[in-house]
C-alpha positions in Angstrom: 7.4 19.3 -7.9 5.3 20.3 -4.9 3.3 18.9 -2.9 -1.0 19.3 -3.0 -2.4 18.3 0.2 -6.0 16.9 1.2 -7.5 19.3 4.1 -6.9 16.5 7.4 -4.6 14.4 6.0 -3.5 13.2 9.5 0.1 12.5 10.4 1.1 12.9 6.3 0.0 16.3 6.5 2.5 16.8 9.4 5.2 15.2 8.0 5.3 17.1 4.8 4.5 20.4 6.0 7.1 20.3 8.6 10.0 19.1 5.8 9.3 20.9 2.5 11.8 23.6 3.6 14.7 20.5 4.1 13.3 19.1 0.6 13.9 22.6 -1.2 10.1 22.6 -2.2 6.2 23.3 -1.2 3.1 22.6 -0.8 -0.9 23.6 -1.1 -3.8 22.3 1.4 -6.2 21.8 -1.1 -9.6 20.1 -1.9 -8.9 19.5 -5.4 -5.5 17.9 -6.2 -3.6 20.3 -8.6 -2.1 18.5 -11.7 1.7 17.8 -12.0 1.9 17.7 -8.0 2.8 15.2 -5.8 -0.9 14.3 -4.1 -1.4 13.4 -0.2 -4.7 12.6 0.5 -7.4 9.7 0.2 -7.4 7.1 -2.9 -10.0 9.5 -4.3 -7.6 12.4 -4.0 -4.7 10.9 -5.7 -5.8 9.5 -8.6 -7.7 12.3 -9.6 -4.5 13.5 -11.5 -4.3 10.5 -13.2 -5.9 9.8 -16.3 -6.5 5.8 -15.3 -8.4 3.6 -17.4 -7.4 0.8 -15.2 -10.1 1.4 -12.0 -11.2 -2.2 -13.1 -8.3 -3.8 -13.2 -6.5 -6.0 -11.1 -4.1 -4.5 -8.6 -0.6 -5.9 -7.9 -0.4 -6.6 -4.3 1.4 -9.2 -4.9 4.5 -8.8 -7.3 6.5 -11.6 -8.5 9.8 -10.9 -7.4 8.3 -11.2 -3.8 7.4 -14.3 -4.3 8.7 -16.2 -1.4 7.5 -14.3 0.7 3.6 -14.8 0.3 3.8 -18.6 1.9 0.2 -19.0 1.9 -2.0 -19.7 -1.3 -4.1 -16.9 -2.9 -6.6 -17.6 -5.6 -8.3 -14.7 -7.8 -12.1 -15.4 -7.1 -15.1 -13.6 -9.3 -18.3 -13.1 -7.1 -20.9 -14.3 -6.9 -20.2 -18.3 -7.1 -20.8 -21.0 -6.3 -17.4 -22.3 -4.4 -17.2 -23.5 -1.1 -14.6 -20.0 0.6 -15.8 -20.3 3.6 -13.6 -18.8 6.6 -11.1 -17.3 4.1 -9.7 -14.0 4.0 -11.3 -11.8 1.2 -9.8 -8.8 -0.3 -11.8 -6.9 -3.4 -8.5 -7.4 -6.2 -9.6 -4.4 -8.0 -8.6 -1.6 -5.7 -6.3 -0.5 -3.3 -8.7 0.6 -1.0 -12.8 0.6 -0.7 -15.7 0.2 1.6 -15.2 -3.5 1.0 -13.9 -4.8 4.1 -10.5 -7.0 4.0 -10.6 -9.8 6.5 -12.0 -13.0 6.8 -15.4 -14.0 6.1 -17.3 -17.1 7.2 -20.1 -16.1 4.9 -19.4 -15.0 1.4 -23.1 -14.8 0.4 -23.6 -11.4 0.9 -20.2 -10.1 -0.9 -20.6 -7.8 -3.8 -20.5 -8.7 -7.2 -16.8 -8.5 -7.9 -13.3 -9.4 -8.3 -11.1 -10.7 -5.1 -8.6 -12.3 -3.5 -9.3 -15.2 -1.6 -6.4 -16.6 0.7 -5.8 -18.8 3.4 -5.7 -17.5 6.9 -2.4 -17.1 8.9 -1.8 -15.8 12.2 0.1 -12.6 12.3 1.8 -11.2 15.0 3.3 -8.3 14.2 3.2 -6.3 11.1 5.6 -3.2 9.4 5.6 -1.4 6.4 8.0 -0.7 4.3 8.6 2.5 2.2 10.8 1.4 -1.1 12.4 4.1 -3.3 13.9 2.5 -6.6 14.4 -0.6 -5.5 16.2 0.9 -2.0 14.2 0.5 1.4 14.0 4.5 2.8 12.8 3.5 6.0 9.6 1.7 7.5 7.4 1.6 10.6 5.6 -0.6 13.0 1.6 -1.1 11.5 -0.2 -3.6 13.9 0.5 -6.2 16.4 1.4 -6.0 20.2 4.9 -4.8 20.3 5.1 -1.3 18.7 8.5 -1.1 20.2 9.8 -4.0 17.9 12.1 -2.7 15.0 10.9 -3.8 11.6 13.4 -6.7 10.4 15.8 -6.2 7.7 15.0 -8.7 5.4 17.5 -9.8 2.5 15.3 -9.0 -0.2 16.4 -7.5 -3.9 14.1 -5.2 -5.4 14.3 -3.7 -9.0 15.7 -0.7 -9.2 12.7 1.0 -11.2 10.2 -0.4 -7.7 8.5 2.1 -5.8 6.2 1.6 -3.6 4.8 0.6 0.2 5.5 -3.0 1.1 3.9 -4.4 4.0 5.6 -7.6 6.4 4.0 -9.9 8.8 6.1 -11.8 11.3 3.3 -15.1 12.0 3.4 -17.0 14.8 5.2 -19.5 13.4 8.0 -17.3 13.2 7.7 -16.8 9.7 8.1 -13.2 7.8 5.5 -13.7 5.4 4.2 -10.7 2.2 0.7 -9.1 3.5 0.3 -6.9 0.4 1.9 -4.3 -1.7 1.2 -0.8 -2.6 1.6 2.0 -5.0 3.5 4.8 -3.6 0.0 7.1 -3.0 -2.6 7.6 -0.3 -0.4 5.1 1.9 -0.1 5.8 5.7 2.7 7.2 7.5 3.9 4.4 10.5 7.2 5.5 10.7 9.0 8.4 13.5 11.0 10.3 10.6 8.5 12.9 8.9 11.4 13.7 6.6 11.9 10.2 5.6 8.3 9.8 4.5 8.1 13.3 2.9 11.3 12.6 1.2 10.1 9.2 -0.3 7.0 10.7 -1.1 8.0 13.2 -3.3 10.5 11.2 -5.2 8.3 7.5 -5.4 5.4 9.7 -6.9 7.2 10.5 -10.4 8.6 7.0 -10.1 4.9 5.8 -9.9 3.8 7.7 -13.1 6.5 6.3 -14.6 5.8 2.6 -14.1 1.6 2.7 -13.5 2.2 -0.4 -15.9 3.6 -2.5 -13.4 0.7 -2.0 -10.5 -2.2 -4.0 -12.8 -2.7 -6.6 -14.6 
């Protein structure tokens, strides 16, 4: 496979088009994603290629076998109603990205008719994301906080061998390492120092993805 590349993809452009040669492979900079490549690009972009039926379906942020790690309660709220969610933090549950802003709201009156999660706010510190390739952590980077200079953590955590995908940790200020959400392996950021690494799991977690889209709805 090759790589087809949104024009101004940022850093992800960089990464791949400086490692295809090390990767044995190529790319396009295109404005329409070509089938049976690997895509870099938007939300829009990717799934493009994808015949998905699923765009109203709920996203798996939050797999089960990370369980442990959420430490705060989450509830799946339709909109509009009639439920007291004041000063929670609101995330639309239907896709991985959208105009939707996902923080917290003190006023949920004016939020679109849709499908969310609603959790509990916690105080996050520090943040990294983690790029998994079949159940084996490639490498990750430093998202948000204060520190960009602190390493992500190595956390004893057993992912199945047929996951792929971006995983994002918060350290709180409790202390605590805590999930902040998942994500399928496309249209995700690139945090990390390694181009290579991220074009490397990028064009191997994409043919993992189509072969496990079950997993990322529900």
């Amino acid at each position: 496979m090759i790589f087809s590349i949104q024009p101004n993809a940022g850093r992800e452009l960089i990464a791949i088009i400086n490692n295809v040669g090390k990767l044995n492979t190529d790319y396009v900079i295109s404005r329409d994603c070509k089938p049976n490549h690997v895509p870099i690009g938007t939300i829009e972009y990717c799934e493009s290629v994808l015949n998905l039926k699923t765009n109203n379906k709920i996203k798996n942020f939050y797999p089960k076998f990370l369980k442990d790690y959420i430490k705060r309660k989450i509830e799946i709220v339709q909109f509009p109603n009639e439920l007291n969610l004041s000063n929670k933090f609101v995330k639309l549950a239907t896709s991985w990205k959208s105009e939707i802003k996902s923080e917290v709201k003190s006023c949920l009156s004016d939020i679109p008719k849709g499908t969310y999660f609603v959790s509990d706010i916690v105080s996050i510190v520090e943040e990294w994301r983690y790029y998994i390739l079949r159940g084996e952590v490639v490498t990750s980077g430093w998202y948000s906080g204060t520190n960009e200079e602190e390493p992500a953590p190595e956390l004893n955590i057993e992912y199945p061998d047929s996951f792929s995908g971006a995983v994002d940790f918060a350290r709180t200020k409790d202390g605590e390492y805590i999930l902040v959400e998942a994500h399928a392996p496309y249209a995700c950021g690139w945090y990390g120092e390694n181009g290579y690494d991220y074009a490397y799991w990028m064009l191997n977690a994409w043919p993992s993805y189509l072969e496990n889209k079950s997993f990322w709805t529900y």
